[in-house]
PyMOL Python script that loads the backbone (N, CA, C, O; Angstrom):
from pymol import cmd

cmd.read_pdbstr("""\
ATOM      1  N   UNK A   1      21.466  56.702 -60.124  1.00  0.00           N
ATOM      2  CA  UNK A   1      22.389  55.664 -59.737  1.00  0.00           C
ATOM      3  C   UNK A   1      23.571  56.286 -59.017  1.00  0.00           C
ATOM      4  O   UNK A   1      23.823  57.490 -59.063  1.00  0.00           O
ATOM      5  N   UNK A   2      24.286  55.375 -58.341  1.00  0.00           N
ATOM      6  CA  UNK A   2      25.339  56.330 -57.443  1.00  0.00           C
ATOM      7  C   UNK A   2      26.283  54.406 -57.458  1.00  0.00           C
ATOM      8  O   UNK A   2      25.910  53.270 -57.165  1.00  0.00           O
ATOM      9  N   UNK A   3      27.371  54.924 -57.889  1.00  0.00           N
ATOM     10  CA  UNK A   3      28.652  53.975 -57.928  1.00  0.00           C
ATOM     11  C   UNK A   3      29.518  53.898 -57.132  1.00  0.00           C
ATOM     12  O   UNK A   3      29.990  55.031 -57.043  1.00  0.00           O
ATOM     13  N   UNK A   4      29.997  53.277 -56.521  1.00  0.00           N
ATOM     14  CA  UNK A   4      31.300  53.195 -55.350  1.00  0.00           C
ATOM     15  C   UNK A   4      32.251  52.502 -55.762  1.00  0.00           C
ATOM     16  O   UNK A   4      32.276  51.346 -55.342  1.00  0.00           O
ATOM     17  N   UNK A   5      33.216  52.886 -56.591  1.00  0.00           N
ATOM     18  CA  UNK A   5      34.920  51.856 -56.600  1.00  0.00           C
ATOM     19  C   UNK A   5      35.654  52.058 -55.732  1.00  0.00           C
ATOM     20  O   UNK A   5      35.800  53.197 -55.290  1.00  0.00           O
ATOM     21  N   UNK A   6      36.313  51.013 -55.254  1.00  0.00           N
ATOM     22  CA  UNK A   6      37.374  50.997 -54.209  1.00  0.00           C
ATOM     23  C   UNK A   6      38.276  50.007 -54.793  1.00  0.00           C
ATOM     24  O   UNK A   6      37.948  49.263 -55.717  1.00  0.00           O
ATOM     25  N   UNK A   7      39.523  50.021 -54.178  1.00  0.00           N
ATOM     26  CA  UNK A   7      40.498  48.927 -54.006  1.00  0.00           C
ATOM     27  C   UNK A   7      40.351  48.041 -53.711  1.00  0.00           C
ATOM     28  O   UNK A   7      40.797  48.035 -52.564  1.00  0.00           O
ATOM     29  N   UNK A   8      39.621  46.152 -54.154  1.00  0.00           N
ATOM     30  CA  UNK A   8      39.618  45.203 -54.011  1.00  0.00           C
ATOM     31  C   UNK A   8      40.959  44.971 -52.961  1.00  0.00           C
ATOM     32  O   UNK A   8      42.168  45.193 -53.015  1.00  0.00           O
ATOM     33  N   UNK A   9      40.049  44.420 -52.032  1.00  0.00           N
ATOM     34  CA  UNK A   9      40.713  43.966 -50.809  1.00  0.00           C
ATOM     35  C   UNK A   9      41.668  45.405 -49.912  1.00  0.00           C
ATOM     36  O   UNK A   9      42.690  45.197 -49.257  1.00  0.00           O
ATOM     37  N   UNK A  10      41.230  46.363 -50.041  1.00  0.00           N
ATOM     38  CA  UNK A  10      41.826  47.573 -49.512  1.00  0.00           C
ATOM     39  C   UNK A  10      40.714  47.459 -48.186  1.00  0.00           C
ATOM     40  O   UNK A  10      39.809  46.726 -47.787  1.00  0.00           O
ATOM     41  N   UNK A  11      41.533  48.867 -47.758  1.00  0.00           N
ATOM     42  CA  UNK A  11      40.725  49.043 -46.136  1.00  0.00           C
ATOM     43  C   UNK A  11      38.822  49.615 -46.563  1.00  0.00           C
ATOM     44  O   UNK A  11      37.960  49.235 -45.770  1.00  0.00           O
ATOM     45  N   UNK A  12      38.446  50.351 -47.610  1.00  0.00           N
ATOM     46  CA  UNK A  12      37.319  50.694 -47.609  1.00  0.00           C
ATOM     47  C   UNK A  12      36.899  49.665 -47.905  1.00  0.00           C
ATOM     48  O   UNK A  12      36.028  49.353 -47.093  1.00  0.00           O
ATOM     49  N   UNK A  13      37.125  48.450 -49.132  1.00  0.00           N
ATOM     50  CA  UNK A  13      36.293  47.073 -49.474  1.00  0.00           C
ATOM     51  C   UNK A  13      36.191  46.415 -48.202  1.00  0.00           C
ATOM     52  O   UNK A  13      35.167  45.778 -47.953  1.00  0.00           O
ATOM     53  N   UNK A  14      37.455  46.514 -47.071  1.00  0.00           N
ATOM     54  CA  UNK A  14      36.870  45.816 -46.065  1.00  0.00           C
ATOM     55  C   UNK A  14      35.589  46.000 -45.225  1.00  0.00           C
ATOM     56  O   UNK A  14      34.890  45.134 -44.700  1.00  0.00           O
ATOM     57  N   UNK A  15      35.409  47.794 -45.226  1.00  0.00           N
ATOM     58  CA  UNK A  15      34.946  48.184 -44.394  1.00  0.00           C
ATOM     59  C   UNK A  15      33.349  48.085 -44.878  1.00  0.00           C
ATOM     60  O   UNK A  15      32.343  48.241 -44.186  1.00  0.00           O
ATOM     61  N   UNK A  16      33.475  47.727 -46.514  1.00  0.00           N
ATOM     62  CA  UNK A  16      31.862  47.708 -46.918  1.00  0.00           C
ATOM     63  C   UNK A  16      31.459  46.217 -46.739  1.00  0.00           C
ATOM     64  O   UNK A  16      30.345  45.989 -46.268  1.00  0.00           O
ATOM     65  N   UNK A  17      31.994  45.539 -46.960  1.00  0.00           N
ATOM     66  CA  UNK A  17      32.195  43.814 -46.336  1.00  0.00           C
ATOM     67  C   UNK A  17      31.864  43.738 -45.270  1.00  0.00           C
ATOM     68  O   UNK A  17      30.819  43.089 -45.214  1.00  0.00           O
ATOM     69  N   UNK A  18      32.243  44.111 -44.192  1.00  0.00           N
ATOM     70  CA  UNK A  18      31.922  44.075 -42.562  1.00  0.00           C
ATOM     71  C   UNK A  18      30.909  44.760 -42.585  1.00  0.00           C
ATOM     72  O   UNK A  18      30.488  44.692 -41.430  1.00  0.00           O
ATOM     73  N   UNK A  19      30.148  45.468 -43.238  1.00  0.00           N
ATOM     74  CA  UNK A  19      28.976  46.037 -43.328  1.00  0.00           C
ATOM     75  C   UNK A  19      28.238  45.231 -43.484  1.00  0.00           C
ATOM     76  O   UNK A  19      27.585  44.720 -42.574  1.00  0.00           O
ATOM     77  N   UNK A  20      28.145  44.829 -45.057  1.00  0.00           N
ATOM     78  CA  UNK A  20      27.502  44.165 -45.742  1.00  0.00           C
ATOM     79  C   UNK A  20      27.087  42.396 -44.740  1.00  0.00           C
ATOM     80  O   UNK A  20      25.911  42.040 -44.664  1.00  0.00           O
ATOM     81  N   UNK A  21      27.762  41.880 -44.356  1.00  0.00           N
ATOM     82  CA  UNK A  21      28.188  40.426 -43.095  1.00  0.00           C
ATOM     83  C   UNK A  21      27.265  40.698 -41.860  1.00  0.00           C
ATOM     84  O   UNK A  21      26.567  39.773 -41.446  1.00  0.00           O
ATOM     85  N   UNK A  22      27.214  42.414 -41.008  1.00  0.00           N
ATOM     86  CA  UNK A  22      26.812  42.483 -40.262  1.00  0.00           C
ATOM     87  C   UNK A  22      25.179  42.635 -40.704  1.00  0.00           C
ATOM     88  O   UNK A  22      24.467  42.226 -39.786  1.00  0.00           O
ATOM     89  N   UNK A  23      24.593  42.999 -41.587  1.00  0.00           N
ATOM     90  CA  UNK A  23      23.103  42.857 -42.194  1.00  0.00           C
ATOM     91  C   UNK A  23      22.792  41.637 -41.935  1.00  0.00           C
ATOM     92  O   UNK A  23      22.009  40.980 -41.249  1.00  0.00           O
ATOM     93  N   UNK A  24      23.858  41.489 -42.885  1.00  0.00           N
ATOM     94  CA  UNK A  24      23.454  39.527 -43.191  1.00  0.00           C
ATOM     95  C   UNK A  24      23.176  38.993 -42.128  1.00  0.00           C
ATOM     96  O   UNK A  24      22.050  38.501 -42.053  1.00  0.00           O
ATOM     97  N   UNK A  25      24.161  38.888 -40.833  1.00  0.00           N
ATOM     98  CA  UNK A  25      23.994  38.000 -39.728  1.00  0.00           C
ATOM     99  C   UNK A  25      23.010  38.677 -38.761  1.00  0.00           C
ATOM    100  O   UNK A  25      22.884  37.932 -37.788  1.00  0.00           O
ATOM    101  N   UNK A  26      22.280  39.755 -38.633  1.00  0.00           N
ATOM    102  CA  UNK A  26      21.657  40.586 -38.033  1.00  0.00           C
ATOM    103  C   UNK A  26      19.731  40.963 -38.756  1.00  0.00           C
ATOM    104  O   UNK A  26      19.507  41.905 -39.517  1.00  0.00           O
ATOM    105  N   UNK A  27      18.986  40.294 -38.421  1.00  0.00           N
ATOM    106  CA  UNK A  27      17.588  40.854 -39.412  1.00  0.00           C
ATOM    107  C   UNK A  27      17.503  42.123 -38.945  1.00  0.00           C
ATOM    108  O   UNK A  27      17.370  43.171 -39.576  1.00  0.00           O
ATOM    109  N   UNK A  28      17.617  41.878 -37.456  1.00  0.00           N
ATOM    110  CA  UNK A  28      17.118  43.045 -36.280  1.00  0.00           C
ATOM    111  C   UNK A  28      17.769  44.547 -36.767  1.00  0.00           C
ATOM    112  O   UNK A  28      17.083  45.568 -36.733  1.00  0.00           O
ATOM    113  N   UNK A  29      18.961  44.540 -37.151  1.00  0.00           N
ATOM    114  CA  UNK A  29      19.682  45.384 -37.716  1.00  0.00           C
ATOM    115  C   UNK A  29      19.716  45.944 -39.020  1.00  0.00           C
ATOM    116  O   UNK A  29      19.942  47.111 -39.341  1.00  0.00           O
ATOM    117  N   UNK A  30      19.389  44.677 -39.930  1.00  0.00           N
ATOM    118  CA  UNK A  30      19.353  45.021 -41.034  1.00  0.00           C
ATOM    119  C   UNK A  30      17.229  45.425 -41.837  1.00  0.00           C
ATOM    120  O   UNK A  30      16.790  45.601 -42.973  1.00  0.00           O
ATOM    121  N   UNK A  31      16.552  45.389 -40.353  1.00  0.00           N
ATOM    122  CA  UNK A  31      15.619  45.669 -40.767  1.00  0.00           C
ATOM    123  C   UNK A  31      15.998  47.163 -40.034  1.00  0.00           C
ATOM    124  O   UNK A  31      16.221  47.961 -40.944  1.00  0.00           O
ATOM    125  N   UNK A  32      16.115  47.680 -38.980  1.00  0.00           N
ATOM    126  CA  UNK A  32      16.338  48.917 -38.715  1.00  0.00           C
ATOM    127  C   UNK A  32      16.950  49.900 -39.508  1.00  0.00           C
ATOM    128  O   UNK A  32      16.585  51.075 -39.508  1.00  0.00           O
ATOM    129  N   UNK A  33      18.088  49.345 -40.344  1.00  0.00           N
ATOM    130  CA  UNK A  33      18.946  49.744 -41.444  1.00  0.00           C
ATOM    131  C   UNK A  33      17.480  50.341 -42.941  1.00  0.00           C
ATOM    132  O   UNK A  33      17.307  51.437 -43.474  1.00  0.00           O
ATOM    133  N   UNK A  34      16.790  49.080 -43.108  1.00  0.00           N
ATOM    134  CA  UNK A  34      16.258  49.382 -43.954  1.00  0.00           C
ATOM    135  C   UNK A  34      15.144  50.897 -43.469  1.00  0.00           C
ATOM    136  O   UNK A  34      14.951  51.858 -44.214  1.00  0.00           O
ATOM    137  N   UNK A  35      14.522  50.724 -41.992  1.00  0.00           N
ATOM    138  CA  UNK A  35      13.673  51.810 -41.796  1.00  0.00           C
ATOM    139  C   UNK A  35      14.021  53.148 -41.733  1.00  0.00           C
ATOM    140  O   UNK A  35      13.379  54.197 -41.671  1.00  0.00           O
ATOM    141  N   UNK A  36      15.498  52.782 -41.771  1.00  0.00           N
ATOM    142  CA  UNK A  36      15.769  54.448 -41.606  1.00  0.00           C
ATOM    143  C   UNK A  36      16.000  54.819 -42.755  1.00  0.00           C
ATOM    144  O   UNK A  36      16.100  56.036 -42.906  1.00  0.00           O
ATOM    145  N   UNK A  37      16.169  53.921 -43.982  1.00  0.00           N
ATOM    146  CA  UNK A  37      16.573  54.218 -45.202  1.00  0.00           C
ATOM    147  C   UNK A  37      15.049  55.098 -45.628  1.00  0.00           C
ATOM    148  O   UNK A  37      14.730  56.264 -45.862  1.00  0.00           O
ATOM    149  N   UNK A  38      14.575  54.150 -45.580  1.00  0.00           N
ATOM    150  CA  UNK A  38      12.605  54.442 -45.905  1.00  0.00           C
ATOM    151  C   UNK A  38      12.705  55.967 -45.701  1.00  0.00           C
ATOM    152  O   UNK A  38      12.774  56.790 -46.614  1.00  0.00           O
ATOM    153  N   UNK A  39      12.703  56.342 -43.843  1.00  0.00           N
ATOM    154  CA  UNK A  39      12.254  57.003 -43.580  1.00  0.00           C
ATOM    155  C   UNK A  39      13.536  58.469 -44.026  1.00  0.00           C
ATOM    156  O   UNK A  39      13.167  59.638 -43.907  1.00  0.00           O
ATOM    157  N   UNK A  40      14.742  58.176 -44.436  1.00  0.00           N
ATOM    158  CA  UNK A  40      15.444  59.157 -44.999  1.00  0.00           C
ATOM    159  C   UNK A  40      14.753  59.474 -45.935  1.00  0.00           C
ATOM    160  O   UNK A  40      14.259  60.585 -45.742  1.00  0.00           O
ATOM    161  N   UNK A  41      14.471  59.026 -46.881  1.00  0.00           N
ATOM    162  CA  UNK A  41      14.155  58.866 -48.245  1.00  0.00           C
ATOM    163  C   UNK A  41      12.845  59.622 -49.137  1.00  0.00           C
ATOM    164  O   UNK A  41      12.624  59.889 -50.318  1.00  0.00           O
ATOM    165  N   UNK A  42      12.083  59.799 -47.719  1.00  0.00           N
ATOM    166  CA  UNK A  42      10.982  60.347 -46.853  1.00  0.00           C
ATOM    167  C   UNK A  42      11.205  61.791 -47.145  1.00  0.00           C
ATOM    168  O   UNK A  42      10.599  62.616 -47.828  1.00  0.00           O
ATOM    169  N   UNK A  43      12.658  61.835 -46.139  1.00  0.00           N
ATOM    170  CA  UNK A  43      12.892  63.431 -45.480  1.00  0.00           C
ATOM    171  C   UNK A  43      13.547  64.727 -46.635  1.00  0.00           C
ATOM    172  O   UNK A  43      13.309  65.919 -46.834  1.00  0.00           O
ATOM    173  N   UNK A  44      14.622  63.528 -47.292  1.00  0.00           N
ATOM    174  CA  UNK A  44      15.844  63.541 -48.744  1.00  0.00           C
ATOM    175  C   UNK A  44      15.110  63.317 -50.127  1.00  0.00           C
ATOM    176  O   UNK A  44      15.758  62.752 -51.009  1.00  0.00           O
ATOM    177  N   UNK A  45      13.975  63.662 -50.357  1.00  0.00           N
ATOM    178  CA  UNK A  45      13.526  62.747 -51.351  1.00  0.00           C
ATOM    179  C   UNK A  45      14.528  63.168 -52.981  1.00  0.00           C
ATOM    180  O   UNK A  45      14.696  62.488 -53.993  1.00  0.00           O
ATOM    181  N   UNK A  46      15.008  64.522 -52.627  1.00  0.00           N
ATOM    182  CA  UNK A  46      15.990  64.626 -54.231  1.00  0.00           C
ATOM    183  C   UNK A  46      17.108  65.403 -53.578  1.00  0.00           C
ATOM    184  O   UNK A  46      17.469  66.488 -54.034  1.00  0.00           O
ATOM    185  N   UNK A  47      17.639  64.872 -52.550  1.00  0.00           N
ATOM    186  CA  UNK A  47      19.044  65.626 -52.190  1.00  0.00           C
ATOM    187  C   UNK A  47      19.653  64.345 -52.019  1.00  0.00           C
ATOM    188  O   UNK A  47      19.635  64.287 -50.789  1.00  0.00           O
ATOM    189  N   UNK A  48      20.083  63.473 -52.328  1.00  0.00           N
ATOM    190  CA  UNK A  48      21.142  62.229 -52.384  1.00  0.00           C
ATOM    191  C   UNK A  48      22.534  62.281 -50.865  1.00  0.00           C
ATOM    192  O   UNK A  48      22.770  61.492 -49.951  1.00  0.00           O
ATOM    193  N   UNK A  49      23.265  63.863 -51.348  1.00  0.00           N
ATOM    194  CA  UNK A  49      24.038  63.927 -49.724  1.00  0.00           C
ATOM    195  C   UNK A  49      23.440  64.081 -48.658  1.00  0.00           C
ATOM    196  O   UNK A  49      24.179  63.582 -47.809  1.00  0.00           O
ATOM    197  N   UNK A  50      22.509  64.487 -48.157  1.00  0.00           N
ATOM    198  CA  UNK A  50      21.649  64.362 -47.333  1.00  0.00           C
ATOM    199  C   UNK A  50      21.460  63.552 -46.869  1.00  0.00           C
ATOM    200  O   UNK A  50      21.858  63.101 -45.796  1.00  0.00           O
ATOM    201  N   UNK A  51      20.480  63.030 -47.958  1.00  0.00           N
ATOM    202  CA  UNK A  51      20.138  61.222 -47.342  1.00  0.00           C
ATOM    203  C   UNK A  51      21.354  60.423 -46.836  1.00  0.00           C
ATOM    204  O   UNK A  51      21.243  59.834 -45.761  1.00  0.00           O
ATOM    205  N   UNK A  52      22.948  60.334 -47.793  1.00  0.00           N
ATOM    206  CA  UNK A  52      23.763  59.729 -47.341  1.00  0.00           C
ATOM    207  C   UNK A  52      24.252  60.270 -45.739  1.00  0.00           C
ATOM    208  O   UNK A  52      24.589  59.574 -44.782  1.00  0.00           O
ATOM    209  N   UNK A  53      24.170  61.528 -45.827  1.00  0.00           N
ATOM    210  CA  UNK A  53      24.920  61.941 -44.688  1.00  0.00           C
ATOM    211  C   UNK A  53      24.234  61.403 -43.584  1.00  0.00           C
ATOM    212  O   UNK A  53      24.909  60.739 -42.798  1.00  0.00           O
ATOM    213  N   UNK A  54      22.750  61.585 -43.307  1.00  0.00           N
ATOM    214  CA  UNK A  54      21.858  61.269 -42.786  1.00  0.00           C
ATOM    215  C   UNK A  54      22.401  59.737 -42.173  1.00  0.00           C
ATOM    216  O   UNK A  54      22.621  59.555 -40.976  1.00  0.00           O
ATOM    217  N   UNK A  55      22.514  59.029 -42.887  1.00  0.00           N
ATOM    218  CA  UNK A  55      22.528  57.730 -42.524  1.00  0.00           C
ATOM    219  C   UNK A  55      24.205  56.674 -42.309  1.00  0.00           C
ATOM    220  O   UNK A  55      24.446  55.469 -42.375  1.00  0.00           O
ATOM    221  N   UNK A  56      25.151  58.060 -42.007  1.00  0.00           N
ATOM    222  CA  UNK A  56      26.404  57.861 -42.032  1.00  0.00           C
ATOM    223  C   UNK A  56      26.542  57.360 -40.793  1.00  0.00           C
ATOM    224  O   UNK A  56      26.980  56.210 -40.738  1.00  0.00           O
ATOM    225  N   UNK A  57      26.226  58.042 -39.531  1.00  0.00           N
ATOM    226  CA  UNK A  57      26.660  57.266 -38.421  1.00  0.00           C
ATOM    227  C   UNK A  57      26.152  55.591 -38.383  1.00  0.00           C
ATOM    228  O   UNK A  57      26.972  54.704 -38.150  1.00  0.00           O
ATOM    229  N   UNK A  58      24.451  55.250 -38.688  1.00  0.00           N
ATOM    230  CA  UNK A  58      24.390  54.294 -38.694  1.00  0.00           C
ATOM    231  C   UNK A  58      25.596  53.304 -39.256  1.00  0.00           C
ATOM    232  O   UNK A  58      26.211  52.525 -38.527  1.00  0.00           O
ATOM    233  N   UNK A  59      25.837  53.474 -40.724  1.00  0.00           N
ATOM    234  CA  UNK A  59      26.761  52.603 -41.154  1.00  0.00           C
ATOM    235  C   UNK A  59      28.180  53.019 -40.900  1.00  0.00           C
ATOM    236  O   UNK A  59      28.964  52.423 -41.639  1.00  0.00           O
ATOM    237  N   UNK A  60      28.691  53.793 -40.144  1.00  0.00           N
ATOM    238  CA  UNK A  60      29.543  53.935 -39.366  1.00  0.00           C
ATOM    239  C   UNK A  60      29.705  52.759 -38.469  1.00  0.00           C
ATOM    240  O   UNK A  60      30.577  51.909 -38.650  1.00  0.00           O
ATOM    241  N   UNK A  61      28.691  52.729 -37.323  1.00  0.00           N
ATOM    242  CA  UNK A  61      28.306  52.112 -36.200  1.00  0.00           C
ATOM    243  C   UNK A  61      28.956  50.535 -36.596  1.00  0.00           C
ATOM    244  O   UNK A  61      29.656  49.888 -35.817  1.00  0.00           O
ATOM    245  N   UNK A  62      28.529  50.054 -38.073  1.00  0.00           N
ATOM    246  CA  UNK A  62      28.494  48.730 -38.588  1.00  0.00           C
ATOM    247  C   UNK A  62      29.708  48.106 -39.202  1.00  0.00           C
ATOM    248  O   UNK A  62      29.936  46.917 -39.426  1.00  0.00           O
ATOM    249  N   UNK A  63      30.586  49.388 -39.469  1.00  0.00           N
ATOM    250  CA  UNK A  63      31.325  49.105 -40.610  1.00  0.00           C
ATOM    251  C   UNK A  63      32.827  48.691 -40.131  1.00  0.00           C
ATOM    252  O   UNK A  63      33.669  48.288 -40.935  1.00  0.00           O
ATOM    253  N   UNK A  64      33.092  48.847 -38.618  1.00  0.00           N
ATOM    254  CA  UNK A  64      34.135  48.896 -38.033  1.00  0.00           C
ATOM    255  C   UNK A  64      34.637  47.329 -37.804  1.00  0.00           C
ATOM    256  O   UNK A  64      34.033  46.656 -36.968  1.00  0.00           O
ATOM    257  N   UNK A  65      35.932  46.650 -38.671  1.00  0.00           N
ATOM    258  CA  UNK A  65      35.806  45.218 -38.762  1.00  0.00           C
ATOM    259  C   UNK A  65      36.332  44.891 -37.311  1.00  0.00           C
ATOM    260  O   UNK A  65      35.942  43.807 -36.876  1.00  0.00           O
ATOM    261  N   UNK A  66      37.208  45.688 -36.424  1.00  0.00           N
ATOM    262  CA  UNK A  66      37.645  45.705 -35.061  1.00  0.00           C
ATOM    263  C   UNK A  66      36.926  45.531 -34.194  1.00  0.00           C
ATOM    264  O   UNK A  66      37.340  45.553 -33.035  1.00  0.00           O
TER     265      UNK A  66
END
""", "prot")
cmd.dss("prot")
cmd.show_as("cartoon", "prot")
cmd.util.cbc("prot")
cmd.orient("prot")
């Protein structure tokens, strides 16, 4: 398991929100999201930073509420 707390209503809750909105309103995206997860998961199968790092720019790309 891997946990994330942040500051309710701070700049990171925003930034996982505008994430989370852009899936939602996006299949196209949020199925691409899922294939790369797959295929990290694939590559990372017991290194966890890896996989995250791996898949940082994507949700980079998403997370920007600007």
């Amino acid at each position: 398991h891997h946990l994330h707390i942040v500051v309710h209503g701070g700049p990171v809750w925003i930034r996982h929100l505008h994430f989370r909105d852009a899936l939602r309103a996006s299949p196209v995206l949020a199925a691409r999201y899922a294939a790369l997860k797959a295929e990290l998961a694939v590559r990372h199968p017991t290194d966890r930073e890896a996989y995250t790092s791996a898949k940082t720019a994507f949700v980079n790309s998403l997370s920007d509420p600007n």
